[in-house]
Backbone as JSON Lines, residues from 0, in Angstrom:
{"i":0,"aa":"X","n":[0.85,-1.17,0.0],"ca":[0.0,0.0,0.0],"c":[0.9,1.24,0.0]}
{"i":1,"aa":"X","n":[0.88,1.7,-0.74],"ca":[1.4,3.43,-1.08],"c":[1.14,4.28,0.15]}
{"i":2,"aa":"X","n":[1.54,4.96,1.17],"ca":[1.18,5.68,2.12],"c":[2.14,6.92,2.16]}
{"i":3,"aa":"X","n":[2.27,8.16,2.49],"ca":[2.9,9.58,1.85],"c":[4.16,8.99,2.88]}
{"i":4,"aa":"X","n":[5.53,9.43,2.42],"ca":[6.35,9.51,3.03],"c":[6.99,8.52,4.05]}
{"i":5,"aa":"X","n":[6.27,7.24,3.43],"ca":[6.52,5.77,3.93],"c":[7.54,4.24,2.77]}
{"i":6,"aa":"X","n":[7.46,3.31,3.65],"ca":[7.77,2.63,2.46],"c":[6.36,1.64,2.27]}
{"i":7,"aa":"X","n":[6.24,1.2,1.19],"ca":[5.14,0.28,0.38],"c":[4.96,-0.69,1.15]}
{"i":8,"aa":"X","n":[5.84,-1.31,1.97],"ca":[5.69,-2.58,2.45],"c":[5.04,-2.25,4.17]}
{"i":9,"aa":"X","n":[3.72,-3.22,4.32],"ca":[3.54,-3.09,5.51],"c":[3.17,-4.25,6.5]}
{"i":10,"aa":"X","n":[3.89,-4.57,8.03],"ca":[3.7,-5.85,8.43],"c":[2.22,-5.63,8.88]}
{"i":11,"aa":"X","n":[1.16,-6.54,8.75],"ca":[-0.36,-6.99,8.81],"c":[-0.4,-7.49,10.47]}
{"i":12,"aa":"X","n":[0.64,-7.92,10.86],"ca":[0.14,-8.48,11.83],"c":[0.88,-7.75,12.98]}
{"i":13,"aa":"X","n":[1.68,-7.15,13.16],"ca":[2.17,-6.32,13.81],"c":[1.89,-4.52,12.81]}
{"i":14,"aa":"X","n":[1.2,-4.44,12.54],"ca":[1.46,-2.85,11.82],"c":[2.43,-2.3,12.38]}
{"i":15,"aa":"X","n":[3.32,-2.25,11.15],"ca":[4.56,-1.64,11.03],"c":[4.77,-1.72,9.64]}
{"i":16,"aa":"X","n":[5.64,-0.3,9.37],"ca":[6.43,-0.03,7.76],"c":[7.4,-0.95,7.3]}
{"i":17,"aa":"X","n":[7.76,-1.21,6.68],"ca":[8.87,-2.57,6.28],"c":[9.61,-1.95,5.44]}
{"i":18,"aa":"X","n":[11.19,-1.51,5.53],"ca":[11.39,-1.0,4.39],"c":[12.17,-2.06,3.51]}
{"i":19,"aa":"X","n":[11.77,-2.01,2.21],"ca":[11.64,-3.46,0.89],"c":[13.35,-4.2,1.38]}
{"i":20,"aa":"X","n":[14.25,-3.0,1.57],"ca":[15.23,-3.61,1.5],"c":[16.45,-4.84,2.72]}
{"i":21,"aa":"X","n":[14.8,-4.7,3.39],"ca":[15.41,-5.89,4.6],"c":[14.53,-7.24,4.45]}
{"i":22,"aa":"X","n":[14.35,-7.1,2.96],"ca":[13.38,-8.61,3.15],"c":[14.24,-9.19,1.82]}
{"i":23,"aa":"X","n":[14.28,-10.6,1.84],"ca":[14.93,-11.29,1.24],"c":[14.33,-11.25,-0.06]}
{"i":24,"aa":"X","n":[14.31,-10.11,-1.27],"ca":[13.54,-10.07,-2.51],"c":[15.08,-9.75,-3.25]}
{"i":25,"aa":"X","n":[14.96,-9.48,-4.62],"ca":[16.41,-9.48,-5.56],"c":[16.26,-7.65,-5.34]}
{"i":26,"aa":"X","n":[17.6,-7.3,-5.18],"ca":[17.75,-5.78,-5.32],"c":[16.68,-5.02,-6.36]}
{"i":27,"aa":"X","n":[16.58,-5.68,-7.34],"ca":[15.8,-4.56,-8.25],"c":[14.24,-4.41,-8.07]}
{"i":28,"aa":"X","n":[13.91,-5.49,-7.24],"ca":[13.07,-5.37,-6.85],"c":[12.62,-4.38,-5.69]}
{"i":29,"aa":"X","n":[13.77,-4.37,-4.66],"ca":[13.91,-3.24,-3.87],"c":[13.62,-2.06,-4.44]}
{"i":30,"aa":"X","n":[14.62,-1.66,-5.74],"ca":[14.53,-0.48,-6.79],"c":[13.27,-0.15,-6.69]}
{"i":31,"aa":"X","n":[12.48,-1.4,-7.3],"ca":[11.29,-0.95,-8.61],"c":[9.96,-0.22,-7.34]}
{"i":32,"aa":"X","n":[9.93,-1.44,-6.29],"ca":[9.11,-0.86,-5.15],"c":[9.57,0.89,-4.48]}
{"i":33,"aa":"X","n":[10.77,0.94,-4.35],"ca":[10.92,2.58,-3.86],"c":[11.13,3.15,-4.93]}
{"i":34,"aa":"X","n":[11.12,2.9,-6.15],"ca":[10.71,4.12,-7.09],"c":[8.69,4.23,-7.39]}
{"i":35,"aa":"X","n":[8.4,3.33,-7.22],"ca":[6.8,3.4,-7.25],"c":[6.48,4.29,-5.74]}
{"i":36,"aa":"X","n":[6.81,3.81,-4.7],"ca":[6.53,4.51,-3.39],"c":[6.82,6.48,-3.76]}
{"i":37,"aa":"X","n":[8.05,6.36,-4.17],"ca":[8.58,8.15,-4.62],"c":[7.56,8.66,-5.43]}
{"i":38,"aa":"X","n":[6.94,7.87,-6.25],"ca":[6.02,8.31,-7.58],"c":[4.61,8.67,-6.59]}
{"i":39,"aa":"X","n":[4.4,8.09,-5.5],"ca":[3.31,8.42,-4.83],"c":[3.63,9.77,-4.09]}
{"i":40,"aa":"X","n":[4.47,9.78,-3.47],"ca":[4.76,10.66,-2.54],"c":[5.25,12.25,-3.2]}
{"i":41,"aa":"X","n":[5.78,11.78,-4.38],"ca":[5.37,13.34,-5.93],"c":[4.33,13.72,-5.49]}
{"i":42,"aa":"X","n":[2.93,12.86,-5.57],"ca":[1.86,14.08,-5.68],"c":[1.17,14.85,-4.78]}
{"i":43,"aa":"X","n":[1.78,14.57,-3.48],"ca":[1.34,15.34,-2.59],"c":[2.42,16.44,-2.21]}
{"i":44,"aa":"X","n":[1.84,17.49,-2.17],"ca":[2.24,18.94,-1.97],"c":[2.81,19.79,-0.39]}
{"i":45,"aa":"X","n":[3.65,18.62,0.06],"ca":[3.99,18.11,1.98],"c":[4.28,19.9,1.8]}
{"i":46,"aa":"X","n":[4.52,20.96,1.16],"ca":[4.89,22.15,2.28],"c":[3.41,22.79,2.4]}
{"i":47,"aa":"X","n":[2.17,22.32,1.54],"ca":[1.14,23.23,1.54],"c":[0.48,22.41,3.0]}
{"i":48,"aa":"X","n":[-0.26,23.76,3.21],"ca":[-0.74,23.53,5.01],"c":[-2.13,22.09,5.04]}
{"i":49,"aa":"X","n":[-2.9,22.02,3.7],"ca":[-3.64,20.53,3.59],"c":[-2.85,19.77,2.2]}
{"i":50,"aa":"X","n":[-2.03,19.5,2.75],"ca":[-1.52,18.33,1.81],"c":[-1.74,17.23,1.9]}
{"i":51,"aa":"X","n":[-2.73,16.4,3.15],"ca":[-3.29,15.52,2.98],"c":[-4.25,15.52,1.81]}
{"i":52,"aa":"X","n":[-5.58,16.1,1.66],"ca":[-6.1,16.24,1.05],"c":[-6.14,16.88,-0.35]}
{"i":53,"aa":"X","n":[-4.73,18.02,-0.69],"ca":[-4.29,18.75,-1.81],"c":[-3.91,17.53,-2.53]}
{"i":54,"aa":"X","n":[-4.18,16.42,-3.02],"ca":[-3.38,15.55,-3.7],"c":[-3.7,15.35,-5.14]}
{"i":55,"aa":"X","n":[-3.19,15.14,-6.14],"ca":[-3.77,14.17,-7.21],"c":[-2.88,13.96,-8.47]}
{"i":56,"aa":"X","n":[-3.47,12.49,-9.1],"ca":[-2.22,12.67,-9.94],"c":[-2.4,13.42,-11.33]}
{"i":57,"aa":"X","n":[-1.56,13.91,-12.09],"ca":[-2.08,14.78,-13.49],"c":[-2.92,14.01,-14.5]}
{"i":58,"aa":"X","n":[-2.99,12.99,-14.22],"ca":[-4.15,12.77,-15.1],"c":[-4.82,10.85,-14.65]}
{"i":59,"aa":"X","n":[-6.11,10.8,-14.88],"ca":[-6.82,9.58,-15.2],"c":[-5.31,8.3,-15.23]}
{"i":60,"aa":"X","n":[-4.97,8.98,-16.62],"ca":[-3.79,7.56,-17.04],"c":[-2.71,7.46,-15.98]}
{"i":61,"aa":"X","n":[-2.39,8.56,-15.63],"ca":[-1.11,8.1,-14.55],"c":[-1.62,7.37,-13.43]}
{"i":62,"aa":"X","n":[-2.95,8.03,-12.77],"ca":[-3.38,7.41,-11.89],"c":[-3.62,5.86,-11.76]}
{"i":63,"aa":"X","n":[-4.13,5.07,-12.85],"ca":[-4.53,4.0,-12.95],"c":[-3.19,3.41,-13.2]}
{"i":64,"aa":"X","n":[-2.57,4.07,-14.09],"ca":[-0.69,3.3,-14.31],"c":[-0.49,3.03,-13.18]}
{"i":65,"aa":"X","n":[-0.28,3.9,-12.39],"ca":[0.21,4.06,-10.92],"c":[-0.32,2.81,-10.35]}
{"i":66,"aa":"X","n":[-1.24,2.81,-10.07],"ca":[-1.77,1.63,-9.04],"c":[-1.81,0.14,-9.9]}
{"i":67,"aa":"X","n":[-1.95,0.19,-11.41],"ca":[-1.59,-1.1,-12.12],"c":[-0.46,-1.44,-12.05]}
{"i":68,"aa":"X","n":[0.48,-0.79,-11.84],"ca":[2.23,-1.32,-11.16],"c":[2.05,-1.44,-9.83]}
{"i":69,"aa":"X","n":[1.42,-1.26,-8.81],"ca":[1.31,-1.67,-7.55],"c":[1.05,-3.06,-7.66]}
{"i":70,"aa":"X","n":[-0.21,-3.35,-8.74],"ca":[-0.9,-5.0,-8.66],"c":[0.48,-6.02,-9.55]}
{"i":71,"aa":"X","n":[1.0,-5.27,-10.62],"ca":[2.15,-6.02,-11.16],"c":[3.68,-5.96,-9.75]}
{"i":72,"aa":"X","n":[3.79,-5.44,-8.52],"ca":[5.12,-5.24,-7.97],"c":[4.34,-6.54,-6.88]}
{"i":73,"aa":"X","n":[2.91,-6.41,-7.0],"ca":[2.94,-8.12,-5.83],"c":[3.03,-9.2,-6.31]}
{"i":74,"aa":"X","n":[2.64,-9.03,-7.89],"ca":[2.59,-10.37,-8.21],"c":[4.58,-11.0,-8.51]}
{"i":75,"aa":"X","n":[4.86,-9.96,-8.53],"ca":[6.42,-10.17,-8.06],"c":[7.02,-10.61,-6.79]}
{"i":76,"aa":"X","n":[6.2,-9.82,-5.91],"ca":[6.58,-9.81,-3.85],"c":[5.96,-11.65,-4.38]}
{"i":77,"aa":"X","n":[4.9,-11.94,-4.87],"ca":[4.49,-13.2,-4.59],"c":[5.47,-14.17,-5.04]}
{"i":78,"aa":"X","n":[6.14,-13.84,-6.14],"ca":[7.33,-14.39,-7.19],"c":[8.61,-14.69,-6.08]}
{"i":79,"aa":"X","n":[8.82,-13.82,-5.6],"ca":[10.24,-14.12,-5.07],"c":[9.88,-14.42,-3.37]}
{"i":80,"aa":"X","n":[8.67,-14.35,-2.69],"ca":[8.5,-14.63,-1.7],"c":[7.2,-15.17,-1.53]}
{"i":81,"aa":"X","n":[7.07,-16.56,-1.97],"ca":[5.83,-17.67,-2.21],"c":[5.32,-18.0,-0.78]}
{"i":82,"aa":"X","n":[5.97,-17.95,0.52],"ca":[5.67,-18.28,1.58],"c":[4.66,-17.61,2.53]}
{"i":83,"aa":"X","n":[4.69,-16.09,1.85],"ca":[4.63,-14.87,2.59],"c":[3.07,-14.6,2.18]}
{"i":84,"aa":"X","n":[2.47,-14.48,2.73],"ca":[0.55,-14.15,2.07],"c":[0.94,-12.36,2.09]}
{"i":85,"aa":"X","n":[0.27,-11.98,0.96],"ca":[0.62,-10.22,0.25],"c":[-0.88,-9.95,-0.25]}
{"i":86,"aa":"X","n":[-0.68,-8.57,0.35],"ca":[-2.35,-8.13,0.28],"c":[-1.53,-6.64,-0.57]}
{"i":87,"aa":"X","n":[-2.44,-6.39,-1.14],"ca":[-2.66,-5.08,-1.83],"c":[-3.54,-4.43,-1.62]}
{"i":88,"aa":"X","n":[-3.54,-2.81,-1.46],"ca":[-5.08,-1.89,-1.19],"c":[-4.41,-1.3,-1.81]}
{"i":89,"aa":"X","n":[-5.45,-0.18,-2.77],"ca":[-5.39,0.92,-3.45],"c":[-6.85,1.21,-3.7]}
{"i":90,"aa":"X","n":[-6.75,1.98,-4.06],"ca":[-8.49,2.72,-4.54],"c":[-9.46,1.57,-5.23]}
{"i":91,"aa":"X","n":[-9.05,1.44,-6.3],"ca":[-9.7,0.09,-7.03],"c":[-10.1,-1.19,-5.8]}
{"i":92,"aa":"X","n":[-9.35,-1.69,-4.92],"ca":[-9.58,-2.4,-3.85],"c":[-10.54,-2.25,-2.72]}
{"i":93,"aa":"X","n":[-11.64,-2.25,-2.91],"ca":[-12.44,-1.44,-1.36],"c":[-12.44,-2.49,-0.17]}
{"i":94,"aa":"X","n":[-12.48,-3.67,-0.5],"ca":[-12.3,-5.04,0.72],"c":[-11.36,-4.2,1.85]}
């Protein structure tokens, strides 16, 4: 899950941030997850006083890109770590 100024990875059963690069996945995978996390954290506007809510991305297509590489970076987390049960939320997800 994408969260502002975090990393992508989050433990479920203890909530806590995970950052990608202490879990046994191949480096580029580390990469590909904190360059998607940075791409989130672009669109919010952290010096304006509601930057929670000031957010969005420039268009329809990025937005949906955006979160269709979230669903392609688990089916990877699932690839290199088969043991591990991986949940995804994003907008499209309401469960």
């Amino acid at each position: 899950m994408a969260e502002v100024q975090c990393w992508a990875i989050w433990d479920m059963d203890e909530p806590r941030n995970i950052d990608p690069a202490n879990l046994p996945i191949p480096e580029y995978l580390v990469t590909k997850i904190n360059h998607w996390s940075n791409r989130f954290d672009a669109i919010y506007k952290l010096k304006e006083p509601n930057f929670q809510s000031d957010i969005g991305f420039s268009s329809e297509q990025e937005e949906n890109g955006f979160f269709d590489d979230g669903w392609g970076l688990l089916d990877e987390l699932k690839k290199a770590m088969p043991d591990t049960e991986w949940h995804y939320k994003d907008r499209t997800d309401q469960r």
